[in-house]
mmCIF file as gemmi writes it, N, C-alpha and C atoms, coordinates in Angstrom:
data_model
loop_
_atom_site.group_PDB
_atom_site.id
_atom_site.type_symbol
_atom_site.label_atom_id
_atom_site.label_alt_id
_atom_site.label_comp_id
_atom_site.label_asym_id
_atom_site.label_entity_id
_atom_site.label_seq_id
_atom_site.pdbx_PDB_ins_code
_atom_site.Cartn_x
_atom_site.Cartn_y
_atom_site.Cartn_z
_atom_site.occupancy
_atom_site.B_iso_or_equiv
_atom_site.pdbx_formal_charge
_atom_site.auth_seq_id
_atom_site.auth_asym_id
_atom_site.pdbx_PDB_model_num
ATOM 1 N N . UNK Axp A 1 ? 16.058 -37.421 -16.378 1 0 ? 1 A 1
ATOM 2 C CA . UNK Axp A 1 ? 16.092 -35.969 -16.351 1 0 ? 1 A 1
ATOM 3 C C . UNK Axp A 1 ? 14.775 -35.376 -16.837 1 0 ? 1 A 1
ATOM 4 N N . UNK Axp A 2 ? 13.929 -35.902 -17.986 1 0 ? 2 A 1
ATOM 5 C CA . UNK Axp A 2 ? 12.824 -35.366 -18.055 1 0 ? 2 A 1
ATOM 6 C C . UNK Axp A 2 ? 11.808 -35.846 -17.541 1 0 ? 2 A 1
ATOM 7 N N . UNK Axp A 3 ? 11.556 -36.412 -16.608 1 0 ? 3 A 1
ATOM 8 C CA . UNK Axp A 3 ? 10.761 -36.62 -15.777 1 0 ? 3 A 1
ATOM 9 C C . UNK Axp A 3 ? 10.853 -35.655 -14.568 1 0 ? 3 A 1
ATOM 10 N N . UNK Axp A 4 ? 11.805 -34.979 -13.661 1 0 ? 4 A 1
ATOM 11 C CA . UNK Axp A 4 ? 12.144 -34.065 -13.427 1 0 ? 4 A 1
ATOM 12 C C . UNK Axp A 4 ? 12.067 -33.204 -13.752 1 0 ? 4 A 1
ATOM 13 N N . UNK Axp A 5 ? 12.188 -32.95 -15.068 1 0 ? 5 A 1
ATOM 14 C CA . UNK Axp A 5 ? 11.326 -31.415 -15.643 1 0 ? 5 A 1
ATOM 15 C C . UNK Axp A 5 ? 10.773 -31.217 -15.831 1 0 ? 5 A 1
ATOM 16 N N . UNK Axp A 6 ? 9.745 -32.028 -15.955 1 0 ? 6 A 1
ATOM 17 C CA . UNK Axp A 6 ? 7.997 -32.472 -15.48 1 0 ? 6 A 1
ATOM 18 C C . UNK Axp A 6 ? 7.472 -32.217 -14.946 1 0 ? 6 A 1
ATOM 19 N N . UNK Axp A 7 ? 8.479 -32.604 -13.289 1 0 ? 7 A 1
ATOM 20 C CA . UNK Axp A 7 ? 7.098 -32.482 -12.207 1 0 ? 7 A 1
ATOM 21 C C . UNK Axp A 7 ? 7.424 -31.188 -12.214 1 0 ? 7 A 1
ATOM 22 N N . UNK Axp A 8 ? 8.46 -30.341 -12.391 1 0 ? 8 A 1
ATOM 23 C CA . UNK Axp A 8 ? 9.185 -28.668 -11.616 1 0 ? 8 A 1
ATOM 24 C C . UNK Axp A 8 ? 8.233 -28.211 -12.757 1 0 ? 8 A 1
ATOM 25 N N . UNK Axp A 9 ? 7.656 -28.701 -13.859 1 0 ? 9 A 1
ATOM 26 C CA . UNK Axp A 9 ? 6.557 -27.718 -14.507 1 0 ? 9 A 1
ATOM 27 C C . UNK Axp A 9 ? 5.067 -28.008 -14.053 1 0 ? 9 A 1
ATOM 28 N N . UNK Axp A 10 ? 5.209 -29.341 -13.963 1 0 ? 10 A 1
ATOM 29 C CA . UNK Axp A 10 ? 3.243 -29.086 -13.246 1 0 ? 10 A 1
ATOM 30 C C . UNK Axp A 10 ? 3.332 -28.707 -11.664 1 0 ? 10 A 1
ATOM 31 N N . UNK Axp A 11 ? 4.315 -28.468 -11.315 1 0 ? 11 A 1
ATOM 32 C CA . UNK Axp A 11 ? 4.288 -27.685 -9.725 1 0 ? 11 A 1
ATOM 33 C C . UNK Axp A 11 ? 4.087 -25.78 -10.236 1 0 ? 11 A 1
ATOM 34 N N . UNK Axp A 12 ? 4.962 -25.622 -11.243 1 0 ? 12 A 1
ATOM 35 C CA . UNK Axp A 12 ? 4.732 -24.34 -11.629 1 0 ? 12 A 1
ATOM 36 C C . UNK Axp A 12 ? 3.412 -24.191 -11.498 1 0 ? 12 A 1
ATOM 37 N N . UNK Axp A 13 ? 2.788 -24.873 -12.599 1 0 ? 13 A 1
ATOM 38 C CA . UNK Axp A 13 ? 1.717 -24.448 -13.66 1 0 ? 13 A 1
ATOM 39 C C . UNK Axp A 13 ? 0.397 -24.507 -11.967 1 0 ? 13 A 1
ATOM 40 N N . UNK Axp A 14 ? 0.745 -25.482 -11.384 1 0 ? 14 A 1
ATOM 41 C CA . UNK Axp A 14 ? -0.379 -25.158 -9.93 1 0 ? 14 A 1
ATOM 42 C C . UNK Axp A 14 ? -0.197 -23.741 -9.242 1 0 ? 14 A 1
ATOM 43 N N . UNK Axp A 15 ? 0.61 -23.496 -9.436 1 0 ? 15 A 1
ATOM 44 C CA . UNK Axp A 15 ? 1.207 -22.283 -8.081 1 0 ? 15 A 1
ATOM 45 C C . UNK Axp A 15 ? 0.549 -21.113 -9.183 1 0 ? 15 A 1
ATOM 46 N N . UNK Axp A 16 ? 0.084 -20.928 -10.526 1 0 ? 16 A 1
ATOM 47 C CA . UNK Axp A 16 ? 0.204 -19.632 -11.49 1 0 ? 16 A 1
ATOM 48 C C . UNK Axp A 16 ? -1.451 -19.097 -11.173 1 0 ? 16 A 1
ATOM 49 N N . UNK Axp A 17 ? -1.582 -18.181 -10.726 1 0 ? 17 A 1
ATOM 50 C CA . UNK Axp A 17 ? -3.44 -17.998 -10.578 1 0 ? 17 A 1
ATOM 51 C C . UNK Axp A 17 ? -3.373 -16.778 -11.933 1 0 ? 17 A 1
ATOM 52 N N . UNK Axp A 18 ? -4.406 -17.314 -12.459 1 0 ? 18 A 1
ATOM 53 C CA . UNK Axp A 18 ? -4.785 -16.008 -13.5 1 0 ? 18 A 1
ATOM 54 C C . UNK Axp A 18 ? -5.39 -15.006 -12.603 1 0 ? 18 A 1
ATOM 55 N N . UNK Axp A 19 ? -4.917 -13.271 -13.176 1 0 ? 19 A 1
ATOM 56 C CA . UNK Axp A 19 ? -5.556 -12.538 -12.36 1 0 ? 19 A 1
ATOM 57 C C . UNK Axp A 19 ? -6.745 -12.272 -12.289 1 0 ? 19 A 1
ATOM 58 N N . UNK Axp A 20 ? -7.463 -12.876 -13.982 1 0 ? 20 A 1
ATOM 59 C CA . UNK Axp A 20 ? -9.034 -12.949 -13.414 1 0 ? 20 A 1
ATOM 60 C C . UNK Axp A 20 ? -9.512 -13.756 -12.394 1 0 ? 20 A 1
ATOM 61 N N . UNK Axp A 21 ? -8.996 -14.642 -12.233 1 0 ? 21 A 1
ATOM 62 C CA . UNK Axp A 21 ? -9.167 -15.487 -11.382 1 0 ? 21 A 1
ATOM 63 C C . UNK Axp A 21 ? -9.152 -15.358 -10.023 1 0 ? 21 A 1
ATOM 64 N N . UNK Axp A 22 ? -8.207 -14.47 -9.476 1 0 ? 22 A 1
ATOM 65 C CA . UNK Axp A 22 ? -7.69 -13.743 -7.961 1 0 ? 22 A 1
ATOM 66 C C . UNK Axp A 22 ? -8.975 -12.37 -8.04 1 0 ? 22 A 1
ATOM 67 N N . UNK Axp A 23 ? -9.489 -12.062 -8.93 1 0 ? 23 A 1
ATOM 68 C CA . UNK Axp A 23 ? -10.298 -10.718 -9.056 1 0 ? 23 A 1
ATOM 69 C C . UNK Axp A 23 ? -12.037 -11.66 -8.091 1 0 ? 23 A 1
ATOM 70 N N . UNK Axp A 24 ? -12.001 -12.477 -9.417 1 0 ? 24 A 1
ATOM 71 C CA . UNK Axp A 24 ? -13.407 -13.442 -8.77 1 0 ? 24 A 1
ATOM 72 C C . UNK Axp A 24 ? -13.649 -14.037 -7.341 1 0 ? 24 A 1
ATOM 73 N N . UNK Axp A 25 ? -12.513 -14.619 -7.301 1 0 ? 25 A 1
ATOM 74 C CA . UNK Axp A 25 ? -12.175 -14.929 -5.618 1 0 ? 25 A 1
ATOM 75 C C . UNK Axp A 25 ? -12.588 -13.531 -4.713 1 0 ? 25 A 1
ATOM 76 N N . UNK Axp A 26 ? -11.628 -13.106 -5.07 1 0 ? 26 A 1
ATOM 77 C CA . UNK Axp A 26 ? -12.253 -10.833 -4.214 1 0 ? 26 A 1
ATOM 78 C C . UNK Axp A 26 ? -13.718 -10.877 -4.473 1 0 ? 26 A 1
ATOM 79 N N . UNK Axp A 27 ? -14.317 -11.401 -5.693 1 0 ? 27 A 1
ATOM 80 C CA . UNK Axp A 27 ? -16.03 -10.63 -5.582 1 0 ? 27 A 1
ATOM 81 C C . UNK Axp A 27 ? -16.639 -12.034 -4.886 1 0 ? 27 A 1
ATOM 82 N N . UNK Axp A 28 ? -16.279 -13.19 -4.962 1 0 ? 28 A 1
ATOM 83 C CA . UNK Axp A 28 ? -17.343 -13.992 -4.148 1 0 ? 28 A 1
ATOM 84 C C . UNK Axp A 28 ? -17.453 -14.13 -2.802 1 0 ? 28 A 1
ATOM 85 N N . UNK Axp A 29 ? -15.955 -13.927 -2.087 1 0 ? 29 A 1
ATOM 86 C CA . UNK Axp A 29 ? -15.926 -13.759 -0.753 1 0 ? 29 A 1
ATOM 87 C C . UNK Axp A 29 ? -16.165 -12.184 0.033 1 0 ? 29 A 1
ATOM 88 N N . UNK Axp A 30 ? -16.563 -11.331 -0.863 1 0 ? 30 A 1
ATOM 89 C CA . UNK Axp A 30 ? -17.337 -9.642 -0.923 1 0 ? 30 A 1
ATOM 90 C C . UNK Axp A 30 ? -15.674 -9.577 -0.023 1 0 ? 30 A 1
ATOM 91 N N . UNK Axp A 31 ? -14.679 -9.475 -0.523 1 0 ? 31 A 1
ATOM 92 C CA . UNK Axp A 31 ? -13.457 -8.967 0.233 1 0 ? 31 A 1
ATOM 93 C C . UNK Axp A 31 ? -13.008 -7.918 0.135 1 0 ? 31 A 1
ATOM 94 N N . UNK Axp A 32 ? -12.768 -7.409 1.13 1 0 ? 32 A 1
ATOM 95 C CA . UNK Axp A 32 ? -12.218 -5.47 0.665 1 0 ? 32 A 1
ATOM 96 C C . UNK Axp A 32 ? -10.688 -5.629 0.378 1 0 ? 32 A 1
ATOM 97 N N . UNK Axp A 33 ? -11.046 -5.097 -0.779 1 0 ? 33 A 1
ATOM 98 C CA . UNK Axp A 33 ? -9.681 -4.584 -1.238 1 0 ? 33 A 1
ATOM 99 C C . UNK Axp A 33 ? -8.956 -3.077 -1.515 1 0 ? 33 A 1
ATOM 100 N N . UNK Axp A 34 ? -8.005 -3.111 -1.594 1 0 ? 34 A 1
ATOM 101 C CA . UNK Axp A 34 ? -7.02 -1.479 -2.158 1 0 ? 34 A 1
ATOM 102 C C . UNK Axp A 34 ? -6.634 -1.625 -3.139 1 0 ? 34 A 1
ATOM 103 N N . UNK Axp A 35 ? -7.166 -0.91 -3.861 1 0 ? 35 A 1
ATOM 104 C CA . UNK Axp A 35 ? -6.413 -0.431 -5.251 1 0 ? 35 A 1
ATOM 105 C C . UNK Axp A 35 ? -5.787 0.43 -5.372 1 0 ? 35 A 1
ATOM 106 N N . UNK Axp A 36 ? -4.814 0.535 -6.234 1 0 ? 36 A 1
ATOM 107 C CA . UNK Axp A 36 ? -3.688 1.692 -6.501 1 0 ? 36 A 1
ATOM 108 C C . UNK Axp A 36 ? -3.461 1.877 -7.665 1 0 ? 36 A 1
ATOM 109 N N . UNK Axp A 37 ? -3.515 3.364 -7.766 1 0 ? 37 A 1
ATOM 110 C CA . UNK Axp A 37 ? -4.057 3.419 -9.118 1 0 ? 37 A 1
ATOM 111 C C . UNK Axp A 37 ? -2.961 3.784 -10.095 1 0 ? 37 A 1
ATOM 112 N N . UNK Axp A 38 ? -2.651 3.826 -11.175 1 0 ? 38 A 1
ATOM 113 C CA . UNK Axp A 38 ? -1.873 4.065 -12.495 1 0 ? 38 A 1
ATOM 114 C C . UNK Axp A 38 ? -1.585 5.274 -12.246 1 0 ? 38 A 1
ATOM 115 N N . UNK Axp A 39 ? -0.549 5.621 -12.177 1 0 ? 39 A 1
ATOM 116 C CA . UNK Axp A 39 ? 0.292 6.864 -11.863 1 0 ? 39 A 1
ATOM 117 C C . UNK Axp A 39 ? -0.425 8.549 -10.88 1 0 ? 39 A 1
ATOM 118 N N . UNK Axp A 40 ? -0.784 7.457 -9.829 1 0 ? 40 A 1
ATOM 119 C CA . UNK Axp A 40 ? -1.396 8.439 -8.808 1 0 ? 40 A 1
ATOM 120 C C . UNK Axp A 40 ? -1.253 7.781 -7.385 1 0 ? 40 A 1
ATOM 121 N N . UNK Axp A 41 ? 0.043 7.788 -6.772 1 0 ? 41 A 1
ATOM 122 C CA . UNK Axp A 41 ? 0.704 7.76 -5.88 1 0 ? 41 A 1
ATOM 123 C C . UNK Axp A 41 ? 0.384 8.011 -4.879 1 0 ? 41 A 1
ATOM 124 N N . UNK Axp A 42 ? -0.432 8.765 -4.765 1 0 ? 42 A 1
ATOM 125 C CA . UNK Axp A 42 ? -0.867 10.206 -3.386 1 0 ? 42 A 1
ATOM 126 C C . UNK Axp A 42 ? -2.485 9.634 -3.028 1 0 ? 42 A 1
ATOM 127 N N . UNK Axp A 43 ? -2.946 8.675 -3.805 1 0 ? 43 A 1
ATOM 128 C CA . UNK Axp A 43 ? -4.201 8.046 -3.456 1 0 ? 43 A 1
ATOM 129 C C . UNK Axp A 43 ? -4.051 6.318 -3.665 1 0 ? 43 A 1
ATOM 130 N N . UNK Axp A 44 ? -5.555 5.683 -3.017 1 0 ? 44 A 1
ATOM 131 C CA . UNK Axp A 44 ? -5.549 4.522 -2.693 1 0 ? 44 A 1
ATOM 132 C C . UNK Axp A 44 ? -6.942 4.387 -3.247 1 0 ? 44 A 1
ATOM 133 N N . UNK Axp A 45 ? -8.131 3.389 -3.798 1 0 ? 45 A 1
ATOM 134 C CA . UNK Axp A 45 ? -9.02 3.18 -3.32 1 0 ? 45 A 1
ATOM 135 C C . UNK Axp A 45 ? -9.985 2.344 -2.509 1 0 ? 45 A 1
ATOM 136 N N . UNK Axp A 46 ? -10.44 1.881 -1.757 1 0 ? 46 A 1
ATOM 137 C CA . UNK Axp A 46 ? -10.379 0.935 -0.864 1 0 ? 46 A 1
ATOM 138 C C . UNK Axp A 46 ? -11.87 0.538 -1.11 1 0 ? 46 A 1
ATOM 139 N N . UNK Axp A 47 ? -12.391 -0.427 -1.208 1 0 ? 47 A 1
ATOM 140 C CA . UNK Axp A 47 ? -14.016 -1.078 -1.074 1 0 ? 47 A 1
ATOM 141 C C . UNK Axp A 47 ? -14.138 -2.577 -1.697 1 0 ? 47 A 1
ATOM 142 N N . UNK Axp A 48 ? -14.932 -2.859 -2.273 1 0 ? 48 A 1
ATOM 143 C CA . UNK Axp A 48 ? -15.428 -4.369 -2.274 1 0 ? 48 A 1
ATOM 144 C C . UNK Axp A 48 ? -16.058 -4.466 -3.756 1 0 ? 48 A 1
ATOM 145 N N . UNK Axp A 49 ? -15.1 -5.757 -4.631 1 0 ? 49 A 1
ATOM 146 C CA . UNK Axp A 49 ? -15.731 -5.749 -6.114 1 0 ? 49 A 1
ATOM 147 C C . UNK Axp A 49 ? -17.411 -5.96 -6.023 1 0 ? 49 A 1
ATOM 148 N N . UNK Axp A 50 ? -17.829 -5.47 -6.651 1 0 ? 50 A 1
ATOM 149 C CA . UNK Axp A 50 ? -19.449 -5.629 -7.026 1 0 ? 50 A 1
ATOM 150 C C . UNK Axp A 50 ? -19.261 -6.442 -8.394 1 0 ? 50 A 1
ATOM 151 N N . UNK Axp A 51 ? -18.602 -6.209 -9.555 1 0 ? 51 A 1
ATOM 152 C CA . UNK Axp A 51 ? -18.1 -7.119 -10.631 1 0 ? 51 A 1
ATOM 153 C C . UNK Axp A 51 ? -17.289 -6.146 -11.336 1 0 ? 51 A 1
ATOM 154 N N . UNK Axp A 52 ? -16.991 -7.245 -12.658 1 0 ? 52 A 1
ATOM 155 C CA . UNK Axp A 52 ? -15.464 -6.747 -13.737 1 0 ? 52 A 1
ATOM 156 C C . UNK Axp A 52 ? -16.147 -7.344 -14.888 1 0 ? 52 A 1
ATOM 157 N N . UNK Axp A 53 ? -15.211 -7.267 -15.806 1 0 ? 53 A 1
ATOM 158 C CA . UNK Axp A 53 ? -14.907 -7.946 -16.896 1 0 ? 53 A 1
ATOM 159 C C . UNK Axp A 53 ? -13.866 -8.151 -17.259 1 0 ? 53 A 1
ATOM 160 N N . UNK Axp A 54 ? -13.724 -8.646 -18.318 1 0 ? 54 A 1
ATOM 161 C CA . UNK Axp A 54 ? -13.059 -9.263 -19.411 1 0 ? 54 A 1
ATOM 162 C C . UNK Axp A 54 ? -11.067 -8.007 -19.805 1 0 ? 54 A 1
ATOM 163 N N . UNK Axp A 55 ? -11.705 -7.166 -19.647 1 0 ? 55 A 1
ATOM 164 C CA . UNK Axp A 55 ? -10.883 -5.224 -19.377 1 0 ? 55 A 1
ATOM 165 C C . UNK Axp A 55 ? -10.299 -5.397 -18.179 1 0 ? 55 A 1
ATOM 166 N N . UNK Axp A 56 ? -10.433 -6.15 -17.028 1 0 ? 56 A 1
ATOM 167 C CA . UNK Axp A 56 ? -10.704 -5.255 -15.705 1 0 ? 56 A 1
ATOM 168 C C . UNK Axp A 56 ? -10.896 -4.323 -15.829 1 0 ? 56 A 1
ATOM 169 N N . UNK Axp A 57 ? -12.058 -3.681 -16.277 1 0 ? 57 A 1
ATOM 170 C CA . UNK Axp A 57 ? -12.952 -2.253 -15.632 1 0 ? 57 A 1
ATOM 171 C C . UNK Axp A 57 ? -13.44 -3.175 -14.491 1 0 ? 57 A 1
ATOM 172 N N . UNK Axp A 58 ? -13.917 -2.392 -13.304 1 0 ? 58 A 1
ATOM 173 C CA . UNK Axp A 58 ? -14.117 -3.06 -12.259 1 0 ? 58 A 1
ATOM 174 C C . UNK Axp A 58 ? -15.045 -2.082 -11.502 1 0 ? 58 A 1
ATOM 175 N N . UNK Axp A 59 ? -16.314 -2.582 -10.942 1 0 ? 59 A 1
ATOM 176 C CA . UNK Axp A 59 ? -17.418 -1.806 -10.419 1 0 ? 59 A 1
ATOM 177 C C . UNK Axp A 59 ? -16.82 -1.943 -8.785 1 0 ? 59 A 1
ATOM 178 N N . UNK Axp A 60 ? -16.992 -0.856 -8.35 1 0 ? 60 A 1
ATOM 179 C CA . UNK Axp A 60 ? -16.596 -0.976 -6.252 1 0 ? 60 A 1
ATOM 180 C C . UNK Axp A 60 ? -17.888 -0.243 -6.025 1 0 ? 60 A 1
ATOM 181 N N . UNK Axp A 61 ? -17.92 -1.029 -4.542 1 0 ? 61 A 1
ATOM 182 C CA . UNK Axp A 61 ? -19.17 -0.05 -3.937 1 0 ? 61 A 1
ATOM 183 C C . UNK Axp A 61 ? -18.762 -0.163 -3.011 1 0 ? 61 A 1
ATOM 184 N N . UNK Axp A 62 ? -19.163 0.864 -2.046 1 0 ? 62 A 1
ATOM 185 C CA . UNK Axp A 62 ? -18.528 1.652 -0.544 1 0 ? 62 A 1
ATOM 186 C C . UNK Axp A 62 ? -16.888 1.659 -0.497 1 0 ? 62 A 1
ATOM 187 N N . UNK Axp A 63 ? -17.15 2.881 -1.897 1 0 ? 63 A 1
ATOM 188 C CA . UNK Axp A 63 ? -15.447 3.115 -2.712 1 0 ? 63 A 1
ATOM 189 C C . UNK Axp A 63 ? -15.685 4.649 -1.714 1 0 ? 63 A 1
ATOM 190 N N . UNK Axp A 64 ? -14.255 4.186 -1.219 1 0 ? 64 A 1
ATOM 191 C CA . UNK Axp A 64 ? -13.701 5.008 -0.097 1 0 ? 64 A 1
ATOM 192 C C . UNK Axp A 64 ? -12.18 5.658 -1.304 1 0 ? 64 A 1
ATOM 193 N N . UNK Axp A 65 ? -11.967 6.512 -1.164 1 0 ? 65 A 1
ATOM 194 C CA . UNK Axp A 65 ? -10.477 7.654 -2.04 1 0 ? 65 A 1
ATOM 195 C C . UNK Axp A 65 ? -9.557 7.584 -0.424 1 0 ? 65 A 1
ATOM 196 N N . UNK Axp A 66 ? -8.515 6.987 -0.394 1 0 ? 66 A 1
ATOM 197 C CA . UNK Axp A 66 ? -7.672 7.124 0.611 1 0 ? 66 A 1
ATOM 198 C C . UNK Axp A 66 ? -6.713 8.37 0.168 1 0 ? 66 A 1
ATOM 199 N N . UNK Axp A 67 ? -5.984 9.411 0.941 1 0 ? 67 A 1
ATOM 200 C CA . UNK Axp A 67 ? -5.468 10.212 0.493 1 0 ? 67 A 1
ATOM 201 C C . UNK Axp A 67 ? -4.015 9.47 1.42 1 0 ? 67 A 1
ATOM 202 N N . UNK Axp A 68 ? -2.916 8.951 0.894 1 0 ? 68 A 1
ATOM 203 C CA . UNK Axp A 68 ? -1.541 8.41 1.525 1 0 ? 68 A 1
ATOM 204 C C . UNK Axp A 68 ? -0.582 9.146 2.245 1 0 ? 68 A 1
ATOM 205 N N . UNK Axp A 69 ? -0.854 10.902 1.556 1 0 ? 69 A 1
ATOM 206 C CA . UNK Axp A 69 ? 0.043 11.541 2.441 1 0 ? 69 A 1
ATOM 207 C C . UNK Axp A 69 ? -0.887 11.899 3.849 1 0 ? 69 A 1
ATOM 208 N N . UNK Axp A 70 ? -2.208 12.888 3.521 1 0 ? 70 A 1
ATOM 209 C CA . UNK Axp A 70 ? -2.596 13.623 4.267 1 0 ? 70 A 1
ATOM 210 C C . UNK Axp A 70 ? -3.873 12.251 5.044 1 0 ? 70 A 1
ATOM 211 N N . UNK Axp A 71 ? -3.634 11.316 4.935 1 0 ? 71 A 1
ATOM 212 C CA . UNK Axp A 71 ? -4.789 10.424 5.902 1 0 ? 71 A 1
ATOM 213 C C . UNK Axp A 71 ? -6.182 11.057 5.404 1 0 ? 71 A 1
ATOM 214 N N . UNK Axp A 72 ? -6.423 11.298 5.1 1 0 ? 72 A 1
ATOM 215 C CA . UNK Axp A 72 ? -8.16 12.005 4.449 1 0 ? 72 A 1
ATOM 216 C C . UNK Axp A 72 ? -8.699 10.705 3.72 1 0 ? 72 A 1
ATOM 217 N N . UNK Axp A 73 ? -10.281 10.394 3.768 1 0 ? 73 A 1
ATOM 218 C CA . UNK Axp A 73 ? -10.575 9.44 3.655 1 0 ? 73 A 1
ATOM 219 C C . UNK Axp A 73 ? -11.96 10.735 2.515 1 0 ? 73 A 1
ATOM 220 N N . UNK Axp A 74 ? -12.367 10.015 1.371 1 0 ? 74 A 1
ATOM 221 C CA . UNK Axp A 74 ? -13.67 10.858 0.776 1 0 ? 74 A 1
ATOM 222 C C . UNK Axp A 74 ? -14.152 9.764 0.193 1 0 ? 74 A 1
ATOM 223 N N . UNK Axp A 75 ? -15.325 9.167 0.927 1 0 ? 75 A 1
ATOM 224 C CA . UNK Axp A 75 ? -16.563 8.738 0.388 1 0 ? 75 A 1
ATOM 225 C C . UNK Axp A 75 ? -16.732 8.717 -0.906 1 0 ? 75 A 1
ATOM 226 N N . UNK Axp A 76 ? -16.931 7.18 -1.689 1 0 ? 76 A 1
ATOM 227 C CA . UNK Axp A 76 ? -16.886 7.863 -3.139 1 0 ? 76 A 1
ATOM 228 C C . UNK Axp A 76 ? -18.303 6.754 -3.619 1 0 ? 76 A 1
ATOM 229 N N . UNK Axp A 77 ? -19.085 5.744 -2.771 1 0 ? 77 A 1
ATOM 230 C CA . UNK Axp A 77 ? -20.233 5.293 -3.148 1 0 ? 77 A 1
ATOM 231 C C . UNK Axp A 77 ? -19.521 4.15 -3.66 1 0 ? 77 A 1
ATOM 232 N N . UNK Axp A 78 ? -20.678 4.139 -5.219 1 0 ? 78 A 1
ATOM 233 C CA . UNK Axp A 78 ? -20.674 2.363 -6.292 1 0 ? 78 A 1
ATOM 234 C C . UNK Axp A 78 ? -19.353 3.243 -7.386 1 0 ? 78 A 1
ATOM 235 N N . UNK Axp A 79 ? -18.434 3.026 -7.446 1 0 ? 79 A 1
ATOM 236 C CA . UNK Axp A 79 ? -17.718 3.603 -8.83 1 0 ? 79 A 1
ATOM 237 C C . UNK Axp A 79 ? -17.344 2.18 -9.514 1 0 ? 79 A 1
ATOM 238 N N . UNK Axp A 80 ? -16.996 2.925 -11.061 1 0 ? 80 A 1
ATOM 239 C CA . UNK Axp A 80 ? -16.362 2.196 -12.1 1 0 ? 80 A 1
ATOM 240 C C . UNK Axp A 80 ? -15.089 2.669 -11.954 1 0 ? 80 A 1
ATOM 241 N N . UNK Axp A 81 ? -13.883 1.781 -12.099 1 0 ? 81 A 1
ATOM 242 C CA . UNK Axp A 81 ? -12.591 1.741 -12.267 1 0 ? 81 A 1
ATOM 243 C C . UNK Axp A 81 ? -12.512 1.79 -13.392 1 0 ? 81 A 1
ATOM 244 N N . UNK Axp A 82 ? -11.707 1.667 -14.505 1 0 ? 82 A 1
ATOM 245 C CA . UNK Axp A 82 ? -11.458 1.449 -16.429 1 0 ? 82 A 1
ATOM 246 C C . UNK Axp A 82 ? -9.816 0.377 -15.569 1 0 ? 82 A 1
ATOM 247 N N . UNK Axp A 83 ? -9.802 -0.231 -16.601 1 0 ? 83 A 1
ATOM 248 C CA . UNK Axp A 83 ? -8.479 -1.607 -16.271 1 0 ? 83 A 1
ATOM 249 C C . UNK Axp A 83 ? -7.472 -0.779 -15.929 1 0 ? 83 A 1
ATOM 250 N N . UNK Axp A 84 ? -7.539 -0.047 -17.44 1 0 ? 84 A 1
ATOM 251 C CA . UNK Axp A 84 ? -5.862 0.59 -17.966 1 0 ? 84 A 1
ATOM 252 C C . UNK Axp A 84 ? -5.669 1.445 -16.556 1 0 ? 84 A 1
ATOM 253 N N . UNK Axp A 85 ? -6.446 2.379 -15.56 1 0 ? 85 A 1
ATOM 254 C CA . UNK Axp A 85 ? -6.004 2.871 -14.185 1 0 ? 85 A 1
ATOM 255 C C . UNK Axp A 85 ? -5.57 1.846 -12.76 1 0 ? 85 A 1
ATOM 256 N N . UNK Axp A 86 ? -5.779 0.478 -12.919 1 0 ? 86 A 1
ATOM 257 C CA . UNK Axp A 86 ? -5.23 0.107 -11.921 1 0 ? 86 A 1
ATOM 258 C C . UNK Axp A 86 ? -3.948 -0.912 -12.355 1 0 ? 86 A 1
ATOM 259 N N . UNK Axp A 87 ? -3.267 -0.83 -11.333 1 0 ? 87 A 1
ATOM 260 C CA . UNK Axp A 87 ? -2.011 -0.991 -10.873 1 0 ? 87 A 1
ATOM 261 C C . UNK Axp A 87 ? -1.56 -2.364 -10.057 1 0 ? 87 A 1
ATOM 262 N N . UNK Axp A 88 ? -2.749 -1.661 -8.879 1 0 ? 88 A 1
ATOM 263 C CA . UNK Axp A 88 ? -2.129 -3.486 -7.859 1 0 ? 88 A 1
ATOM 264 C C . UNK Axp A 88 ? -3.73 -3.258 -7.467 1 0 ? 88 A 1
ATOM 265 N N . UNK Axp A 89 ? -3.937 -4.732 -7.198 1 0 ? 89 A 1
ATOM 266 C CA . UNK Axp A 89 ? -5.444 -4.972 -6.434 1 0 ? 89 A 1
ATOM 267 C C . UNK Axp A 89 ? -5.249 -5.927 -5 1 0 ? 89 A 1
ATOM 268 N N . UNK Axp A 90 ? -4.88 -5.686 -3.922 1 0 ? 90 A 1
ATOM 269 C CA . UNK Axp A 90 ? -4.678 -6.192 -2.869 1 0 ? 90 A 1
ATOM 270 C C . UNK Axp A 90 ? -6.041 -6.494 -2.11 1 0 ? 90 A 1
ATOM 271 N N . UNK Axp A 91 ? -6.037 -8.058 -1.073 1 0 ? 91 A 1
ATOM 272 C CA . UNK Axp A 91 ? -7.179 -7.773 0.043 1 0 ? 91 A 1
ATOM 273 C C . UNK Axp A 91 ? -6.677 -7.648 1.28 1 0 ? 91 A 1
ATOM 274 N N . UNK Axp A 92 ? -7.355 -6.69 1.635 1 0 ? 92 A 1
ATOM 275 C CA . UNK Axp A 92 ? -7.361 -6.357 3.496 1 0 ? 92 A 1
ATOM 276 C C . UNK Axp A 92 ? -7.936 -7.323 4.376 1 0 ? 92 A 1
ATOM 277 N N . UNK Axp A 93 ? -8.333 -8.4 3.963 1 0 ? 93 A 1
ATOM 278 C CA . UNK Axp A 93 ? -9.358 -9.543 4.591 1 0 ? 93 A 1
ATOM 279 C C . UNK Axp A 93 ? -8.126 -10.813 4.37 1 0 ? 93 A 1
ATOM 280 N N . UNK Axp A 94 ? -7.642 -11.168 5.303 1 0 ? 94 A 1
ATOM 281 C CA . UNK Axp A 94 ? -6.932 -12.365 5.951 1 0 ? 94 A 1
ATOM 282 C C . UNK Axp A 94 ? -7.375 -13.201 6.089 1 0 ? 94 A 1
């Protein structure tokens, strides 16, 4: 029996990605991603990590503001994110 509960934990422990880890992957393959931000529903932001840290504060450049209801797209350049505002970090690149 504990050999069995063995392997069902080092199968876990492969499958677990740290999210710094899924963040780095996004900046080395320059992958666009969407962010969604901490209690602002009605927007998206969409562009490509430039870098982070340790916080996820997180630098984007060709940071696009998606608007979710009204489709409006506003140009927003190189921005800084702060951690504590994002939510989910998805990539659009398959």
């Amino acid at each position: 029996m504990s050999s069995h509960k063995s392997a069902t934990t080092t199968a876990t422990k492969k499958s677990n990605l740290p999210p710094i880890n899924l963040i780095f992957k996004y900046l080395q393959e320059q992958s666009l991603v969407t962010i969604w931000l901490y209690e602002q529903t009605q927007s998206r932001i969409q562009g490509k990590i430039r870098g982070f840290d340790e916080f996820m504060n997180i630098v984007i450049e060709d940071a696009v503001e998606l608007h979710t209801q009204s489709g409006k797209k506003d140009e927003l350049g190189m921005i800084l994110l702060k951690g504590d505002n994002i939510t989910l970090i998805s990539s659009l690149d398959i």
